[in-house]
C-alpha positions in Angstrom: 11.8 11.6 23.3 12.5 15.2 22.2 11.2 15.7 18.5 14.4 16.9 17.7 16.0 13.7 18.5 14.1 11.5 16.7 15.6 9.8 13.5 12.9 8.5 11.3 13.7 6.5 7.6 12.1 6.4 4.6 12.8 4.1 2.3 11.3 4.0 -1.3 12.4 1.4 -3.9 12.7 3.1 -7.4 9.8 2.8 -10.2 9.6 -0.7 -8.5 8.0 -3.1 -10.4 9.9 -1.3 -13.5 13.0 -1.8 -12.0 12.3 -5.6 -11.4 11.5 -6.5 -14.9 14.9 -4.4 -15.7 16.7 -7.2 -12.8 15.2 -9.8 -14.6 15.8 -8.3 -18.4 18.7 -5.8 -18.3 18.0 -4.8 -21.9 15.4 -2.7 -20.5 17.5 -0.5 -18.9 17.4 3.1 -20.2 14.1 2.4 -22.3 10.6 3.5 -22.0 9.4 0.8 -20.0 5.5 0.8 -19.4 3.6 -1.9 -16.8 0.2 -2.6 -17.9 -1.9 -1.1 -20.6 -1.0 -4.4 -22.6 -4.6 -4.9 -24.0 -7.2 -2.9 -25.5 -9.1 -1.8 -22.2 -5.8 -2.1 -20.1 -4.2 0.6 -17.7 -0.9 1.5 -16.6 0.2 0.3 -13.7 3.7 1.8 -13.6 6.3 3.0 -15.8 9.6 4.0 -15.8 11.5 7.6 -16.1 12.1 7.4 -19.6 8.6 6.8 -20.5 7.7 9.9 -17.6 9.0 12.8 -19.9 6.9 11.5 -22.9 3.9 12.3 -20.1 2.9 8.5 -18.8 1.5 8.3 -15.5 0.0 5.4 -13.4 -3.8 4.8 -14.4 -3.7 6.4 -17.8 -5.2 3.9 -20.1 -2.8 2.2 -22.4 -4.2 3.4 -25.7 -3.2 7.3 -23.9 0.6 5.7 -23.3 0.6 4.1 -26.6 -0.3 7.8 -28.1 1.9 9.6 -26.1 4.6 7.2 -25.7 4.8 5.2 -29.6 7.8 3.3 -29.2 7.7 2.5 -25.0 7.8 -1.4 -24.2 4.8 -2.8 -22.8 4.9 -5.4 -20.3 1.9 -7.1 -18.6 3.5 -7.6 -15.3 3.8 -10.2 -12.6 2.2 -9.4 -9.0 3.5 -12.5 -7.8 7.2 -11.6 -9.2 6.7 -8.0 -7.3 5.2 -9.5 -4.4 8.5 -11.7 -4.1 10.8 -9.0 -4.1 8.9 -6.5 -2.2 9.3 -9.1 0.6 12.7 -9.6 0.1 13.8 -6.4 0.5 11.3 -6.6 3.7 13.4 -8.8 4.9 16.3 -7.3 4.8 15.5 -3.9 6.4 13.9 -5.7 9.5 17.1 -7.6 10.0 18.8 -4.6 10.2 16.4 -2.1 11.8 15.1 -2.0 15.1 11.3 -0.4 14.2 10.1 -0.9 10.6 6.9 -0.1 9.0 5.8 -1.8 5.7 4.0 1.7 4.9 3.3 -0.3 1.2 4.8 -2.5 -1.2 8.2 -0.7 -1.9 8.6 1.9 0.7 9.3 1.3 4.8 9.3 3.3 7.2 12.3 2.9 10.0 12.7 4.2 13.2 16.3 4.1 14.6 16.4 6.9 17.0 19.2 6.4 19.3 21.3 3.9 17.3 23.4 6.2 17.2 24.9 5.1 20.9 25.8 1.9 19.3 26.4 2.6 15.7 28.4 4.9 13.5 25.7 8.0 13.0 22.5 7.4 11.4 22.8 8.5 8.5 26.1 6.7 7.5 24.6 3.4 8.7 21.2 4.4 6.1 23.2 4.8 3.3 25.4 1.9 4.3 22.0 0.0 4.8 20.6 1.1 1.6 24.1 -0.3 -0.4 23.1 -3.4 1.3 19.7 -3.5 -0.4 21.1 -2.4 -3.7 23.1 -5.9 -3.4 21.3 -8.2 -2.1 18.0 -7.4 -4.1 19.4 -5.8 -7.3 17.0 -3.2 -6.6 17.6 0.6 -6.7 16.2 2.4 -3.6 16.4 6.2 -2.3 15.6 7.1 1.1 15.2 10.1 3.3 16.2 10.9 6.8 14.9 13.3 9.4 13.1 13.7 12.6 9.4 12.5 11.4 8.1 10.7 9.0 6.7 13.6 7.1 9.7 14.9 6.0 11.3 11.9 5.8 8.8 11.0 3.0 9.3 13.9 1.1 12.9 14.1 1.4 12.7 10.5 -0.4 10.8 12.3 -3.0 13.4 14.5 -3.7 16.3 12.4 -4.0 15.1 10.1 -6.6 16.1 8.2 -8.6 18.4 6.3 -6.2 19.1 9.1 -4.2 19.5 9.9 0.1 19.0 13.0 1.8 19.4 14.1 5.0 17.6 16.5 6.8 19.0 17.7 9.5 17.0 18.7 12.9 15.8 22.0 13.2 16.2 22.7 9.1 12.7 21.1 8.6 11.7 24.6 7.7 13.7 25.5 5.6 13.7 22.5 3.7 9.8 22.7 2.8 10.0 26.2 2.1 10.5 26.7 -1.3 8.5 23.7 -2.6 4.8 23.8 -3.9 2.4 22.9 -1.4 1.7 19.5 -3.8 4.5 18.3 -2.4 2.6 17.8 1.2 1.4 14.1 1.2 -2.3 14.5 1.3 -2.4 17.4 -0.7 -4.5 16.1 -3.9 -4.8 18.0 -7.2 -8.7 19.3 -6.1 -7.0 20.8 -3.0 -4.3 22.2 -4.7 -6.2 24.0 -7.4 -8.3 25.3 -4.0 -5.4 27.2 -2.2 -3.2 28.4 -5.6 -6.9 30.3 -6.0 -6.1 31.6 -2.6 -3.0 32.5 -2.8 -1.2 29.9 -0.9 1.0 27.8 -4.3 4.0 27.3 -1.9 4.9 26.0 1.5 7.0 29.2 2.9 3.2 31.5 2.4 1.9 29.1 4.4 4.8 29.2 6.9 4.5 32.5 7.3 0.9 32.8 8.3 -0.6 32.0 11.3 -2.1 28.6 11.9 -5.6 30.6 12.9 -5.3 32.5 9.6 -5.3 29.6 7.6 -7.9 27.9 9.5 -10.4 30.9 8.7 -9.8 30.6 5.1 -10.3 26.8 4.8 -12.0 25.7 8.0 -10.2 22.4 10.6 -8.3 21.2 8.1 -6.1 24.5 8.0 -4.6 24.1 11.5 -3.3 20.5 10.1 -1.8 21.8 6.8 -0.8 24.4 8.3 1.5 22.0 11.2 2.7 19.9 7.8 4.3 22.8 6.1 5.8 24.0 9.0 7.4 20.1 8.9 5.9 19.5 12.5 4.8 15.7 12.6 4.5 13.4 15.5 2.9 10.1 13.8 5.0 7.1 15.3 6.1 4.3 13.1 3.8 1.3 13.5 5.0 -1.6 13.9 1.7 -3.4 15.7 0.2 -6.5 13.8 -3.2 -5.9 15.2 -3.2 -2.8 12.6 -1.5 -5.1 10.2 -5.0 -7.7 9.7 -8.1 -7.6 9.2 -10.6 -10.8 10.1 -13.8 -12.7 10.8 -15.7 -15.4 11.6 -19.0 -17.6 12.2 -19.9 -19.7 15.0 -22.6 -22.3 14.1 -25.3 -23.1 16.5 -25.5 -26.3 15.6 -22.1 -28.1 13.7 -22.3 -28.9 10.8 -20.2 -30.7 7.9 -22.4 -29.2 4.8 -19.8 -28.4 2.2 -22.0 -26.4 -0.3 -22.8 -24.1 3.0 -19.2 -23.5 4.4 -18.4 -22.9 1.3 -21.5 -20.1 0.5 -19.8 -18.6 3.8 -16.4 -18.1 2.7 -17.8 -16.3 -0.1 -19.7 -13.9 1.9 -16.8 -13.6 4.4 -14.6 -12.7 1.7 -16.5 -10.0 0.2 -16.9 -8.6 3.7 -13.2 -8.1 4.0 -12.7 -7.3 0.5 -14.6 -4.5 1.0 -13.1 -3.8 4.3 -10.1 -3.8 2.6 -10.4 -1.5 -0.1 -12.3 1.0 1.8 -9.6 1.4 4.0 -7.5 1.3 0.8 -5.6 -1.4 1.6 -4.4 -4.5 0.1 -3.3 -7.9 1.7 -0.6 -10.2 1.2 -1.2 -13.2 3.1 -4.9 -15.2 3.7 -5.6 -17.8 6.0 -9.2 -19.6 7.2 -9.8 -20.9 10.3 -11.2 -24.3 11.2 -13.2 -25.0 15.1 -14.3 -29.0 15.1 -17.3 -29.7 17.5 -14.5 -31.3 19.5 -13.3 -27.9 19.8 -9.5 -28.9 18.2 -8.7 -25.9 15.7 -6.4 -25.6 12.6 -5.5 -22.8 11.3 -4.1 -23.2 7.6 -2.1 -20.1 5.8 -0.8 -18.5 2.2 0.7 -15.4 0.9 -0.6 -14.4 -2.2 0.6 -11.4 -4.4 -0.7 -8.2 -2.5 -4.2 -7.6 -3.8 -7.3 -6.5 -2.3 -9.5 -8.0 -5.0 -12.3 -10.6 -4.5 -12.2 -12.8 -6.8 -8.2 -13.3 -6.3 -8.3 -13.7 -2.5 -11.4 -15.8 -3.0 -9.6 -18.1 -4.8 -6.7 -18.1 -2.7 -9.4 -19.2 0.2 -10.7 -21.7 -1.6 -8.4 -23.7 -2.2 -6.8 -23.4 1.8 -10.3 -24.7 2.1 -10.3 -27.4 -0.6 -7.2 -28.2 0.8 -7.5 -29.1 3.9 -10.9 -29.8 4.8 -12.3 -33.1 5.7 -16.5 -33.7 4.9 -16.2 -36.5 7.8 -15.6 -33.7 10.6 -18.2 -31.4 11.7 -17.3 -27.6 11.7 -18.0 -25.3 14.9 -17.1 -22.1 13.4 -15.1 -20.9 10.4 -13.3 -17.9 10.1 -10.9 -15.8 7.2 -8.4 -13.7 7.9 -6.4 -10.7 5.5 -2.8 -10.1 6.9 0.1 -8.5 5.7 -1.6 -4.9 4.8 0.0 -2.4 3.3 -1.2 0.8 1.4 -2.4 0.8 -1.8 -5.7 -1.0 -3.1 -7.1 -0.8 -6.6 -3.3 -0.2 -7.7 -2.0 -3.3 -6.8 -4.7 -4.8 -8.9 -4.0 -3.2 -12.1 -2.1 -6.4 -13.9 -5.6 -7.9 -14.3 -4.8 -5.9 -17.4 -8.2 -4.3 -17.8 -10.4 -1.5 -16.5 -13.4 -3.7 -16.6 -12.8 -5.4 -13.3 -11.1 -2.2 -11.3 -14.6 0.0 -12.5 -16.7 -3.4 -11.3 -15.3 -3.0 -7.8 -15.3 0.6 -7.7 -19.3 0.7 -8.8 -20.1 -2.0 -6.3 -18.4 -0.4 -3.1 -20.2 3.1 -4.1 -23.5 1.0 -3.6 -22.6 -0.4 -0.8 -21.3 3.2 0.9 -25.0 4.2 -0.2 -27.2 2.0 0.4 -25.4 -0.9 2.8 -22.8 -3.3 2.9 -25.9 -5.9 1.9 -27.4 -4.1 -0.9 -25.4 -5.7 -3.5 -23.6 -9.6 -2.8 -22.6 -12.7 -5.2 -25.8 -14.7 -6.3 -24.7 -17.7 -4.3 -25.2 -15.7 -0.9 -28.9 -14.8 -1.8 -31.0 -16.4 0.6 -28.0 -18.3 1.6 -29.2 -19.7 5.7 -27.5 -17.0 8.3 -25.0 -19.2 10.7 -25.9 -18.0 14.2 -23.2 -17.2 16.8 
C-alpha cells in the first residue's frame, strides 16, 4: 500500500476519567475538577481544563494542586468505573472499524484504509463514528486523521477538546512545520532542552536540514527525529493478541496438591509479570491462572480487573481465581498466570491508590532489580520457597 494512501485514526477520549465523573455528576461540568491528590501524600492522576490554566498537571502532588488550584474539586477516583467505560467505548470502535489498536485506556488507533470503496470518505465516516461514541458513551472524544499514525496522534493533540482534524496526504509537512519540536511523541522535556540549546526549537529547522546533519549533531537517534518531523512514519496498527499478553508458568516434577506451595508460586509468578509489566510500561486489564491435573485435564479460569500493573492489586485478583476454583483433593501438574488486555500506561493507571507511598515502593524495587537482578529483592514468603522443576 502506497504511504499516501493509507488512512490511519486516532482517537483520544477527552481528560477521560474527568469527563466520566462529569457523566456520572454533571454539576462538575465547567469546574476545576482534579483526580487524585485527595489525601495528604496523594497525587494527581488527572484533571480537567479548568483546573489546567491554574497550572495542574498529572503527578503533581495534591498539596501543589491544592496551592495552585484553592478552590478545584477533588475526587479520589474509581479505576474500576474508568476501566468500564474505557471498554465501552472499545467496543464500539471495533464494531465499527476494520483494524483497531487499544494504544491505552482512552485512545485507539484505527486503520481503515480503503473503506473508502465501500463507504462515504474517511473522514466523514470518523466524524460520523466519533458522534456515535459521543452517544452511546456520553463521552467527549477528538480524533485525528492522516496517512500514519504519527501524525494522526498529533493531529488529535491539536483538535482538543472534542475536536477532528484531517490531514490530508502530502500536507504532512506542512502541518508539523510551525509546531515546537515537543510536540513529536517521544520528544521528553530533557531532549527538548538538548536541541533548543542547539538551535533546533521547531519542527520546520529540522525539516530543513539534512537527515546526516542532524545525525552529526546528536548521534543515531537524529536520522529518526529527523524522519518524524518530516511526518514520515510507517508503524502499522497492531492488532495481534500475542503483543497484547504477557504469561508464565511451572511444571511440577512430581504433582502435587500442597496449597501453602501453589499458592507461594502465584506470588512469585505475579511479581515476575508485574515487573514485566511495568518495565515495559504497561498495564493489564484482564488476569487469568491456569490449572494442568496429573490427569492432564486443564481449566483455565479468567477476570478483568481495572487496568493496573500493580502487584498487590493483580495478586489479589489471582488469588481469589485461585481460591475460587481450586480443589485440595486434585493434584496439580503445572500452574500458570497470565496478564492480558495491555495497553500503555503503568504507574499512571495506579495513581487512585491515592498515595505516593506505594508508586515510590515499586519504582525503588524495579531499580534494584534493573541493577542487581530480577531476584535481588522478592516477598518474604518466596524466600527459600522449594523451586518447582519443569
Amino acid at each position: 500500500m502506497e504511504p499516501s494512501k493509507r488512512r490511519i485514526v486516532h482517537m483520544d477520549l477527552d481528560s477521560f476519567f474527568v469527563s466520566v465523573e462529569r457523566k456520572l455528576n454533571p454539576e462538575l461540568l465547567g469546574k476545576p475538577v482534579i483526580i487524585g491528590g485527595t489525601s495528604g501524600r496523594g497525587v494527581v492522576s488527572s484533571c480537567s481544563y479548568e483546573a489546567r490554566k491554574f497550572g495542574v498537571t498529572s503527578a503533581m502532588p495534591g498539596a501543589r494542586a491544592k496551592q495552585l488550584c484553592p478552590h478545584g474539586i477533588f475526587i479520589r477516583g474509581n479505576m474500576q468505573v474508568y476501566s468500564e467505560n474505557s471498554r465501552l467505548v472499545t467496543q464500539i470502535i471495533e464494531d465499527a472499524a476494520p483494524l483497531v489498536e487499544k494504544a491505552s485506556i482512552d485512545e485507539h488507533y484505527l486503520d481503515i484504509t480503503g473503506m473508502d470503496k465501500y463507504i462515504c470518505d474517511s473522514f466523514t465516516w470518523t466524524k460520523q463514528l466519533r458522534q456515535k461514541i459521543i452517544k452511546e458513551s456520553g463521552l467527549p472524544i477528538s480524533f485525528g486523521l492522516s496517512t500514519n499514525k504519527l501524525v494522526s496522534k498529533i493531529a488529535t493533540t491539536e483538535s482538543k477538546p472534542n475536536g477532528e482534524l484531517f490531514i490530508e496526504p502530502g500536507k504532512e509537512k506542512e502541518f508539523l512545520a510551525p509546531m515546537e519540536v515537543s510536540k513529536i511523541p517521544g520528544v521528553g522535556d530533557k531532549t527538548f532542552i538538548t536541541l533548543c540549546n542547539l538551535g533546533l526549537r521547531k519542527i520546520e529547522t529540522i525539516q530543513n536540514m539534512s537527515p546526516q546533519k542532524l545525525q552529526s549533531l546528536i548521534g543515531d537517534y537524529g536520522l529518526s527525529l529527523w524522519r518524524r518531523a518530516s511526518g514520515i512514519s510507517d508503524s502499522e496498527v497492531e492488532t495481534s493478541w500475542e503483543q497484547k499478553s504477557m504469561s508464565t508458568e511451572r511444571t511440577f516434577h512430581t504433582d502435587t496438591n500442597d496449597t501453602k506451595f501453589l499458592k507461594e508460586l502465584l506470588v512469585k509468578m505475579v511479581e515476575e509479570l508485574g515487573y514485566d509489566l511495568r518495565r515495559s510500561e504497561k498495564s493489564a486489564g484482564s488476569v487469568s491462572i491456569k490449572i494442568r491435573h496429573s490427569n492432564f485435564e486443564t481449566h483455565t479460569y479468567q477476570c478483568k480487573v481495572p487496568y493496573t500493573s500493580s502487584d498487590h492489586i493483580l495478586l489479589q485478583k489471582v488469588t481469589e481465581l485461585f481460591d475460587k476454583n481450586y480443589d485440595s483433593r486434585v493434584m496439580v501438574r503445572l500452574l500458570g498466570v497470565k496478564f492480558s488486555s495491555l495497553v500503555d500506561g503503568a504507574i499512571q493507571m495506579d495513581l487512585f491508590d491515592d498515595t505516593s507511598d506505594m508508586i515510590n515502593l515499586y519504582q525503588s524495587l524495579d531499580k534494584i532489580k534493573m541493577r542487581f537482578g530480577e531476584k535481588a529483592v522478592m516477598r518474604s514468603v518466596n524466600i527459600g520457597a522449594p523451586k518447582p522443576k519443569e
